[in-house]
C-alpha positions as CSV (number, residue, x, y, z in Angstrom):
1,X,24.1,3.1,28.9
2,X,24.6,1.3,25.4
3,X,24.4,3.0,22.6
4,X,22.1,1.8,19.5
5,X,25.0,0.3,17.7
6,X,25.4,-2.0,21.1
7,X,22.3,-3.1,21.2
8,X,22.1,-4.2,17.9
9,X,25.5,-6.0,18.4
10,X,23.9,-7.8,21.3
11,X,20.9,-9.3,19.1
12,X,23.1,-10.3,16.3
13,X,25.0,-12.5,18.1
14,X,21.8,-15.0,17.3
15,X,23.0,-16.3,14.3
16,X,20.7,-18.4,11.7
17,X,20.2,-22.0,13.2
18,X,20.5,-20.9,16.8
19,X,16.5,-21.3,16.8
20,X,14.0,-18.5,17.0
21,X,15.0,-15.1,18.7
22,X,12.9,-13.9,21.4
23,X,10.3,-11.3,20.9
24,X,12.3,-9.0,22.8
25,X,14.8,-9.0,20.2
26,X,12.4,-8.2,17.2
27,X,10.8,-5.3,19.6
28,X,14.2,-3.7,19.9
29,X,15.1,-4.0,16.2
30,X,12.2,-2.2,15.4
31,X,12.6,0.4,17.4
32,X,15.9,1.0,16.6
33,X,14.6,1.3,12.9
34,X,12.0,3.2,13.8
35,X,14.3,5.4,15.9
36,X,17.1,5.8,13.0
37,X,14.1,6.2,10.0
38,X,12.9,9.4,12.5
39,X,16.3,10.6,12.4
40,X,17.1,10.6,8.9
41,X,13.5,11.8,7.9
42,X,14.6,15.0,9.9
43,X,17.3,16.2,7.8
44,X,16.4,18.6,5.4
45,X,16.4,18.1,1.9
46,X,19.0,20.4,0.1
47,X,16.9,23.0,-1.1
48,X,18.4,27.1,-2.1
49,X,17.6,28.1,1.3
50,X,19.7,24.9,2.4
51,X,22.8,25.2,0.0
52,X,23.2,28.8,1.5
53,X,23.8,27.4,5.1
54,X,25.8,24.1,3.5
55,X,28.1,24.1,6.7
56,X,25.4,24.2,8.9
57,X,23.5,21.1,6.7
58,X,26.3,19.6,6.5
59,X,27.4,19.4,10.5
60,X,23.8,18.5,11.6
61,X,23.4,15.8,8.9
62,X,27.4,14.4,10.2
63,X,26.3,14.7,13.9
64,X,22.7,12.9,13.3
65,X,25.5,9.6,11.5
66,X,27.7,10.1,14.8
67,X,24.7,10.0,17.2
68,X,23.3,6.7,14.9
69,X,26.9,5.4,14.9
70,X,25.5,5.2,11.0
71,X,27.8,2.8,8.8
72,X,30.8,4.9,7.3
73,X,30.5,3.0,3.5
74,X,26.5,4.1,3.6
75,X,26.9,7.9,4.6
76,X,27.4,9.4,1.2
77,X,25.3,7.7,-0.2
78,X,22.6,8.5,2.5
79,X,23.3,11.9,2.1
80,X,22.7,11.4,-2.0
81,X,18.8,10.8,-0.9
82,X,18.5,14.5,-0.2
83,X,19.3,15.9,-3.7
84,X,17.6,17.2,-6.3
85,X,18.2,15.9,-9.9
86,X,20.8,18.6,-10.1
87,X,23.0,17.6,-7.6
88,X,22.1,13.7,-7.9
89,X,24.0,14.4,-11.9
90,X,26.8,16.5,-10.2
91,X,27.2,13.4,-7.6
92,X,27.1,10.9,-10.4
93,X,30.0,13.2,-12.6
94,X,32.1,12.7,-9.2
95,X,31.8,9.9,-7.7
96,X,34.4,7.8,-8.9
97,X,37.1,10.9,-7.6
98,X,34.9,10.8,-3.9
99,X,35.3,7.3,-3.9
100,X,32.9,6.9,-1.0
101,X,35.1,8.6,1.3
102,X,32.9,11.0,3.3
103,X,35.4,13.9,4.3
104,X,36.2,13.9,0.8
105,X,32.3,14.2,0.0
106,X,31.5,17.0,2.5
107,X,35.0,18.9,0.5
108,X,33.7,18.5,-2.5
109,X,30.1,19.5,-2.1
110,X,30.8,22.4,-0.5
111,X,33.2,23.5,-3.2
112,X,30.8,22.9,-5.8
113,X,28.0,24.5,-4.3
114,X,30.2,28.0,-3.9
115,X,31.0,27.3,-7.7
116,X,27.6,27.2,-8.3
117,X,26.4,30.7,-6.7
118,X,29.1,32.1,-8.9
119,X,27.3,31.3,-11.6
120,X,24.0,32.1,-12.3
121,X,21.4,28.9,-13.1
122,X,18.9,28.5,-15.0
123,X,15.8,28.3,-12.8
124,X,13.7,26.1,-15.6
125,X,16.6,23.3,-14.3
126,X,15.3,23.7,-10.4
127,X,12.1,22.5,-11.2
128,X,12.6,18.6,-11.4
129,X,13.0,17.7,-8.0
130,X,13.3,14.7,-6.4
131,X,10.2,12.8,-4.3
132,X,9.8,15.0,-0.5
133,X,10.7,14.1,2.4
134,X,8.3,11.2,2.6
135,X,9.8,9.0,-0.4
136,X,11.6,6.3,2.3
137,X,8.3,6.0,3.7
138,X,6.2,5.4,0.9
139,X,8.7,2.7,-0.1
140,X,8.6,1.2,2.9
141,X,4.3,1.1,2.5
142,X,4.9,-0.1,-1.1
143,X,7.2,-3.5,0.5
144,X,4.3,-3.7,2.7
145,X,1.7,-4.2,0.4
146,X,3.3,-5.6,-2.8
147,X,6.0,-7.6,-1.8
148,X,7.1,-11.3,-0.6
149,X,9.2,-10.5,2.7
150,X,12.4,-13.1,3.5
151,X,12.7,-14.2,6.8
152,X,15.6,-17.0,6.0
153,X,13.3,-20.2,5.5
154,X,12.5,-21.1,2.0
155,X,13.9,-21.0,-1.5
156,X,16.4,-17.6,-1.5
157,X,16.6,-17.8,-5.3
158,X,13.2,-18.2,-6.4
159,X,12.2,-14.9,-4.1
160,X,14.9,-12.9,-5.3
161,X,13.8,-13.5,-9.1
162,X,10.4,-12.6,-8.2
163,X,11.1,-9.8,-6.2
164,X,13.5,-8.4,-9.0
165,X,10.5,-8.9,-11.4
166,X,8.3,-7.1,-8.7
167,X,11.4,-3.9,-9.0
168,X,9.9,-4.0,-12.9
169,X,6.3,-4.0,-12.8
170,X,6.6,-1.2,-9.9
171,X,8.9,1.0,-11.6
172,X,11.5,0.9,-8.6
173,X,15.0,2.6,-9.6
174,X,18.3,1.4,-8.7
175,X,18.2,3.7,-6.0
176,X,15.0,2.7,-4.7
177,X,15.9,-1.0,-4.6
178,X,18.8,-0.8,-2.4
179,X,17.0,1.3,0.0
180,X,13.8,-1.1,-0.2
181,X,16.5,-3.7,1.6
182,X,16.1,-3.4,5.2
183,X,11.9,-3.8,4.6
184,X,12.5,-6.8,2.1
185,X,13.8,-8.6,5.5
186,X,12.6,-9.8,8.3
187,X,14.0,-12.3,11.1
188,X,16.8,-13.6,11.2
189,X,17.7,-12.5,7.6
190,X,17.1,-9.0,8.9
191,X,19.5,-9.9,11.1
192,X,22.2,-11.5,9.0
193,X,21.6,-7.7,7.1
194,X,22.3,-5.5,10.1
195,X,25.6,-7.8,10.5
196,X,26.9,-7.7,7.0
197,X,25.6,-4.1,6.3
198,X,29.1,-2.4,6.2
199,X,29.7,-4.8,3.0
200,X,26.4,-4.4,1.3
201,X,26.7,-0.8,-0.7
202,X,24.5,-1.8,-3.4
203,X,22.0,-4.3,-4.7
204,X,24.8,-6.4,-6.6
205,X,26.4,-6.4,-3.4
206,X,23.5,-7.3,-1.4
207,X,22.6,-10.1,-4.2
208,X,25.9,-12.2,-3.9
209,X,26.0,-12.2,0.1
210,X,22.7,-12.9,0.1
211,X,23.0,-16.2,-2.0
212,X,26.0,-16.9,-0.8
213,X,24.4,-17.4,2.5
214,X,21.2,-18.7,1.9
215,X,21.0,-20.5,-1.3
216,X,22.4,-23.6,0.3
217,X,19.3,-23.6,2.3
218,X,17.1,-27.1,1.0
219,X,13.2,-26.7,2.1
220,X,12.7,-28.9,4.9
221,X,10.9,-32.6,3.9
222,X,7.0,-31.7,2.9
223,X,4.5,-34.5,4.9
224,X,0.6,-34.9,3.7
225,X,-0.6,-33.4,7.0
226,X,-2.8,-31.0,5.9
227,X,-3.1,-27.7,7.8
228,X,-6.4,-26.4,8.9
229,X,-6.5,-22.5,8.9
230,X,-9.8,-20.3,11.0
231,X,-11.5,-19.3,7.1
232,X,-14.0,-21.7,6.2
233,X,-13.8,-23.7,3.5
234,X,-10.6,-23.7,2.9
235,X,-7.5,-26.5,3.5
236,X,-4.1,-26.3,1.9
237,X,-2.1,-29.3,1.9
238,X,1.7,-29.1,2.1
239,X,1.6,-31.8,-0.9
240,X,0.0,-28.5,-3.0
241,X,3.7,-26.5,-3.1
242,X,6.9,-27.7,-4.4
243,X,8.2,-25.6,-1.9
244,X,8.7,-24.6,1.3
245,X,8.4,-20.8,0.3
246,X,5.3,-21.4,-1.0
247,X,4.2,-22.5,1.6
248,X,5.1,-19.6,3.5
249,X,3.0,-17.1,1.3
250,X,0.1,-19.7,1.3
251,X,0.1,-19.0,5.1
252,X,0.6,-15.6,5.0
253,X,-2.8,-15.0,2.9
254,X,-4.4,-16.8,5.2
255,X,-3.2,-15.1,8.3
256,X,-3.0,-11.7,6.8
257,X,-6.6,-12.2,4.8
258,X,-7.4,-8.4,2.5
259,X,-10.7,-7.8,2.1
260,X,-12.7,-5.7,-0.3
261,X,-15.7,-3.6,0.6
262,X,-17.4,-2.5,-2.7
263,X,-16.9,0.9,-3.9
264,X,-14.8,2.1,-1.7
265,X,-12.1,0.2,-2.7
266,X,-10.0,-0.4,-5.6
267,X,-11.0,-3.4,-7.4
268,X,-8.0,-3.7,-10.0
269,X,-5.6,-3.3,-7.3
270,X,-7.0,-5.6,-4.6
271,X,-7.1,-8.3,-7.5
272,X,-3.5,-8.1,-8.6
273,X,-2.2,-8.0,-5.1
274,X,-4.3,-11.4,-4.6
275,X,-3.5,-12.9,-8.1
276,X,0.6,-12.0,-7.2
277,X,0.4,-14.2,-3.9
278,X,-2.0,-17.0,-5.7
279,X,0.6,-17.7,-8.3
280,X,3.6,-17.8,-5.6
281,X,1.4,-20.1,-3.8
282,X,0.4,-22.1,-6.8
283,X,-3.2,-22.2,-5.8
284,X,-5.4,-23.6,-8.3
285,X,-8.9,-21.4,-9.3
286,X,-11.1,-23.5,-7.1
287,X,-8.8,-22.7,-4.2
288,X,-9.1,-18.5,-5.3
289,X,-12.3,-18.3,-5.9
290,X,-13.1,-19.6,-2.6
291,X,-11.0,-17.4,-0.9
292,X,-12.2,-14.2,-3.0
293,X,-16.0,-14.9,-2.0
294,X,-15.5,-14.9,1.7
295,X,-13.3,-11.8,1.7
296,X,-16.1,-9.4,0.3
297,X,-17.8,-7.1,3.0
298,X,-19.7,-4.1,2.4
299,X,-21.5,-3.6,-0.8
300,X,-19.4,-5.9,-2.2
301,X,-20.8,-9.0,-0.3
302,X,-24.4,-7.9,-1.5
């Protein structure tokens, strides 16, 4: 039977330009996601009761990476995602001596944490811990609703600026952004990701591969043909973007329409999700109003 790792070998041998992957492929990528997010959401974080069994947390956490055949350069700093503030300074005081090396993390964890129960600590420093359990997943929610995803067709540069500028406005840490990767990407970029992974241990990282492979990429030639889209009133001409990115995220408000329902909802928020995609589209105010006024239901709509 093939293992996850297999399988993912199997549907990366589609490289970009080979033409679009089946929907079998996409299907099995997200269930191996799915499958590996489940798995790491499982471990527990390292809490006092935890650091007292650190052999045992430490053997279940290494057995869930064998059983995931998880990426050797991205298991410490996996592991990192369970700390509180405490341990994420002690980590930061020793990284350069770990070195990434993750027999010489499990070592010096352990060491420290037997240091540490020799010596009492304040319990004033316990109390700044770090998002539960659930952080990865409300990242991954946050990517869904406030960002531009890449799926390898359009201008690389120009959504890599704006979705560095969108790391700003939400407040993302460093941290954050390199784990908001994998949901940033989708088709065959996601692709070209799970094949460079073992060389991508940060967002620098990430950045210059990324560029490197698609920056090259020229839009395709724009025509006049307008395209008609199911909302009435409403007709965007490809002549209406300089790009073929814009483009993109003018179709994706149109397929993926948000509509707000009165009180209920969030006013502010729906607004500047809209307003985000209506200046990466470039749509003028007679285009947004238009939009706006047949996306009101509920209360709203009377």
């Amino acid at each position: 039977m093939p293992t996850s790792q297999s399988t993912l070998e199997s549907v990366e041998e589609k490289k970009p330009g080979d033409g679009m992957f089946s929907s079998d492929s996409k299907s099995t990528l997200h269930s191996l996601r799915e499958q590996e997010k489940i798995a790491l959401q499982s471990i527990n974080k390292l809490t006092e009761d935890e650091m007292t069994q650190i052999d045992q947390w430490l053997f279940i956490l290494h057995n869930t990476y064998e059983n995931l055949e998880y990426p050797s350069s991205l298991r410490v700093f996996q592991a990192t995602t369970y700390f509180n503030d405490e341990q994420q300074l002690w980590y930061e005081q020793t990284k350069a001596e770990i070195n990434n090396d993750w027999s010489h993390f499990c070592d010096r964890l352990k060491r420290h944490i037997q240091d540490r129960q020799k010596t009492p600590i304040n319990s004033s420093s316990m109390n700044h811990s770090l998002p539960d359990i659930n952080e990865i997943t409300s990242l991954e929610n946050l990517i869904d609703t406030k960002f531009i995803k890449y799926s390898g067709i359009g201008d690389a540069k120009a959504w890599l600026l704006q979705t560095m500028n969108q790391f700003k406005q939400h407040g993302l840490r460093r941290i954050e952004q390199f784990q908001s990767i994998p949901f940033l990407l989708i088709d065959e970029a996601y692709l070209w990701y799970v094949g460079h992974i073992d060389l991508i241990t940060n967002f620098e990282s990430f950045s210059k591969l990324f560029l490197q492979q698609y920056s090259s990429t020229s839009p395709p030639a724009q025509n006049n043909i307008p395209i008609e889209v199911d909302v009435p009133s409403i007709s965007i001409s490809s002549s209406l973007s300089t790009s073929h990115l814009q483009q993109t995220i003018a179709d994706e408000i149109i397929k993926k329409p948000t509509y707000f329902r009165g009180s209920k909802d969030d006013v502010h928020e729906w607004l500047e999700k809209l307003e985000q995609r209506f200046q990466m589209a470039k749509w003028n105010d007679e285009q947004k109003l238009q939009y706006i006024s047949i996306h009101l239901q509920g209360d709203a709509y009377r």
